[in-house]
C-alpha positions as CSV (number, residue, x, y, z in Angstrom):
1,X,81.9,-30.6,-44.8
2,X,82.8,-32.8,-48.0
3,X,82.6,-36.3,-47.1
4,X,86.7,-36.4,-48.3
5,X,87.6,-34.3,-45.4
6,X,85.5,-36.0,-42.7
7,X,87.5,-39.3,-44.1
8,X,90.8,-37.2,-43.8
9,X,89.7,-35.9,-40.1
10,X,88.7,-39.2,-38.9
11,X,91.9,-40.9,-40.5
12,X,94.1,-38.5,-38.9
13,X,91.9,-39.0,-35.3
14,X,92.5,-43.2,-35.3
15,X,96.2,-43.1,-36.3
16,X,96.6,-40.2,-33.1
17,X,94.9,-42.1,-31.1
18,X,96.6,-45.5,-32.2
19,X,100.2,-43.5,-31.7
20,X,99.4,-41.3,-28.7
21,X,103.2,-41.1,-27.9
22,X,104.4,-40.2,-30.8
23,X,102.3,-37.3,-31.5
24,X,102.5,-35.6,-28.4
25,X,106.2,-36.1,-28.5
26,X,106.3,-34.7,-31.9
27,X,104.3,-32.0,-30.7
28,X,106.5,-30.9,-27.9
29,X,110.1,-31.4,-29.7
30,X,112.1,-28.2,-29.5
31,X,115.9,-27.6,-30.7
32,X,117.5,-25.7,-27.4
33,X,117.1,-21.9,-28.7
34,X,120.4,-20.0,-29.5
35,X,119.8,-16.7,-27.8
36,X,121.6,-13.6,-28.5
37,X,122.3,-10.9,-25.5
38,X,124.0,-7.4,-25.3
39,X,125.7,-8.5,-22.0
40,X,127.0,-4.2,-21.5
41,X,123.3,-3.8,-20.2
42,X,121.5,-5.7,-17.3
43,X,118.3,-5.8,-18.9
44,X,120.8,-8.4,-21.5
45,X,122.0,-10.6,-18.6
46,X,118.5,-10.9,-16.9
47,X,116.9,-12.0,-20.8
48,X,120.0,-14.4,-20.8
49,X,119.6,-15.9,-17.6
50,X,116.2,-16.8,-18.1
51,X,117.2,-18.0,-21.5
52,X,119.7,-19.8,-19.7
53,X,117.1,-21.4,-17.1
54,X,115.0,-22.7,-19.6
55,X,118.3,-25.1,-21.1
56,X,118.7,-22.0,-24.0
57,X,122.3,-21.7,-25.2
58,X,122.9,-17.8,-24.7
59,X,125.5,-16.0,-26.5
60,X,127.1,-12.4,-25.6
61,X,126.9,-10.7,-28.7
62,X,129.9,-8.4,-27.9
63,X,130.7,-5.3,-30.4
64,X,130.6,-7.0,-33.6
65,X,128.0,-9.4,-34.6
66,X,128.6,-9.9,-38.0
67,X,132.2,-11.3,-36.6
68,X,130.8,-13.7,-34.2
69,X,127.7,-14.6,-36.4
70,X,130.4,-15.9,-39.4
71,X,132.9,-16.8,-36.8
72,X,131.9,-19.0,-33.3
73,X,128.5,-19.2,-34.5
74,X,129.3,-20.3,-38.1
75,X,126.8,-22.8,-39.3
76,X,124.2,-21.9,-36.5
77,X,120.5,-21.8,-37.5
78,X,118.7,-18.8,-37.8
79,X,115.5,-20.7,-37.1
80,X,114.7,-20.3,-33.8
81,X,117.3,-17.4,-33.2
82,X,116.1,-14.7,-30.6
83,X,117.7,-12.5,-28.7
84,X,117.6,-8.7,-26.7
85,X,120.3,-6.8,-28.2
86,X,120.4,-2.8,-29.1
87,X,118.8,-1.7,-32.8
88,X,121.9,-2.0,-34.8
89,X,122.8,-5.6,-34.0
90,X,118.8,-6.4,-34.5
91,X,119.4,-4.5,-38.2
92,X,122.2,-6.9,-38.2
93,X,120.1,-10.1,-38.1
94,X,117.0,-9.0,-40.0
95,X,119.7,-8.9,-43.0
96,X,121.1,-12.3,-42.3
97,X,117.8,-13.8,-41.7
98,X,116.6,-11.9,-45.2
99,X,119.7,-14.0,-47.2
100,X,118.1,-17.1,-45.6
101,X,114.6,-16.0,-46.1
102,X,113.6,-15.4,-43.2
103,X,111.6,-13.1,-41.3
104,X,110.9,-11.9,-37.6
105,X,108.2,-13.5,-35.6
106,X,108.5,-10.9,-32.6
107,X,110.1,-7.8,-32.5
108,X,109.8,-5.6,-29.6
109,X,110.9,-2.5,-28.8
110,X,111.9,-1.2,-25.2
111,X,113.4,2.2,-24.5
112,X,114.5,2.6,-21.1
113,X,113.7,6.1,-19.4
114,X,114.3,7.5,-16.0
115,X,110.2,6.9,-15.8
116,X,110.8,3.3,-16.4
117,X,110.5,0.8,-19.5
118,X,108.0,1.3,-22.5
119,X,107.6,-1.1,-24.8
120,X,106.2,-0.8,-28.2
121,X,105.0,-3.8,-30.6
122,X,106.7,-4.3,-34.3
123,X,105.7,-7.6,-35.0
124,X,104.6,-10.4,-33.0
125,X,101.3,-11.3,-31.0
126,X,98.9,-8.9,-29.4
127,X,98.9,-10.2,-26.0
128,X,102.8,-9.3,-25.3
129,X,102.5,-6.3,-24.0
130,X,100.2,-7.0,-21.5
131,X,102.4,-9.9,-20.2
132,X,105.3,-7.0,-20.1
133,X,103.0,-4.5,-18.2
134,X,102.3,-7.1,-16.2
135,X,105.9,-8.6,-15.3
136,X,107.0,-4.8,-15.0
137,X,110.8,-4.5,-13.7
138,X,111.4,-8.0,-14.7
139,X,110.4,-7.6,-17.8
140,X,113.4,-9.5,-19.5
141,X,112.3,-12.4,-17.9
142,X,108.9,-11.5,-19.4
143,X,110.0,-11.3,-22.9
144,X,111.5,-14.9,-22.8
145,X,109.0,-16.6,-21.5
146,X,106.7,-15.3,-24.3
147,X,109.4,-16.3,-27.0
148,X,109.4,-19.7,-25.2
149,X,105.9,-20.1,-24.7
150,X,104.1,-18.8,-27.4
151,X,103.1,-21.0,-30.4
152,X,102.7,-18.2,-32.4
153,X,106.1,-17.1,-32.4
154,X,107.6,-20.8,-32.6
155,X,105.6,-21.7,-35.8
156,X,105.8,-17.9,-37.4
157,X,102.3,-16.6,-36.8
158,X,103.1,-13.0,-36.5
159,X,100.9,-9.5,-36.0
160,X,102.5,-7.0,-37.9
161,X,102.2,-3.1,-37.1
162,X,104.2,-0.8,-39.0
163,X,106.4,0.6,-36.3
164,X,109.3,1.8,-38.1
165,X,111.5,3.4,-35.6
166,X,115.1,4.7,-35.8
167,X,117.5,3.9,-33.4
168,X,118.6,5.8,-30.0
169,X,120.9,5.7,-27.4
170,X,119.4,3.5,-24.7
171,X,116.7,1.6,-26.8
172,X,116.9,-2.3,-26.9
173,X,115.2,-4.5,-29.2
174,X,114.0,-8.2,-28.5
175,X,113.4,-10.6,-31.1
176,X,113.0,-13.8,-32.5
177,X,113.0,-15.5,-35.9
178,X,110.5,-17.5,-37.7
């Protein structure tokens, strides 16, 4: 190590440990999310009310979410933004969060079949579908508490695989933005 980053290191250790407080409250500070729901399928209204549990602001996306975005939502931050809505609304934000230069930190996909859920990985970390397999018909509630857990996704570490899919009828997508 050069000796101007073992004074940086142990500069940065005494002022932590002179301000514990403040760091670890620094650390911890979150804006409440806005999350975004399709409310017409229950898989929407289960993500929401975990969203909702976890002091999240959740919003009904409704038909038209270029109307709500630019209307009741007018000024909100796309930082932070997540949601489980169908692919078109998703397409929606990916070009609202392009203007702003943005990009997704998670995107999932789930296509629900007579045989149950599967869930593919677009972007986002590795260990999520595990956590989905693993919280099987509650998987909404699984998918929030990896957007509101996972440090990854908060600070825009992302995983990319090039899943490129086209919509269908049926499919949900569940996202979040960098």
């Amino acid at each position: 190590m050069i000796r101007r980053e073992v004074l940086k290191l142990g500069g940065v250790a005494t002022a932590s440990l002179m301000m514990p407080g403040i760091v670890s409250a620094a650390s911890l500070r979150r804006e409440p999310e806005l999350v975004l729901i399709d409310d017409r399928f229950p898989e929407g209204r289960a993500f929401g009310a975990a969203a909702a549990q976890s002091g999240g602001r959740v919003v009904a996306a409704g038909q038209d979410m270029l109307s709500l975005w630019h209307g009741p939502l007018r000024g909100a931050s796309l930082g932070g933004l997540c949601g489980l809505t169908t692919y078109s609304d998703m397409v929606v934000i990916a070009g609202l969060a392009a203007e702003a230069r943005r990009s997704f930190a998670l995107r999932i996909e789930h296509r629900l079949g007579a045989d149950g859920p599967v869930h593919r990985l677009a972007d986002g970390p590795s260990g999520s579908l595990p956590i989905l397999a693993a919280a099987a018909e509650q998987w909404p509630a699984g998918v929030w508490s990896i957007m509101a857990g996972d440090a990854a996704i908060r600070d825009g570490q992302r995983t990319a695989d090039p899943l490129r899919s086209a919509a269908r009828a049926g499919m949900l997508w569940s996202w979040s933005i960098a």
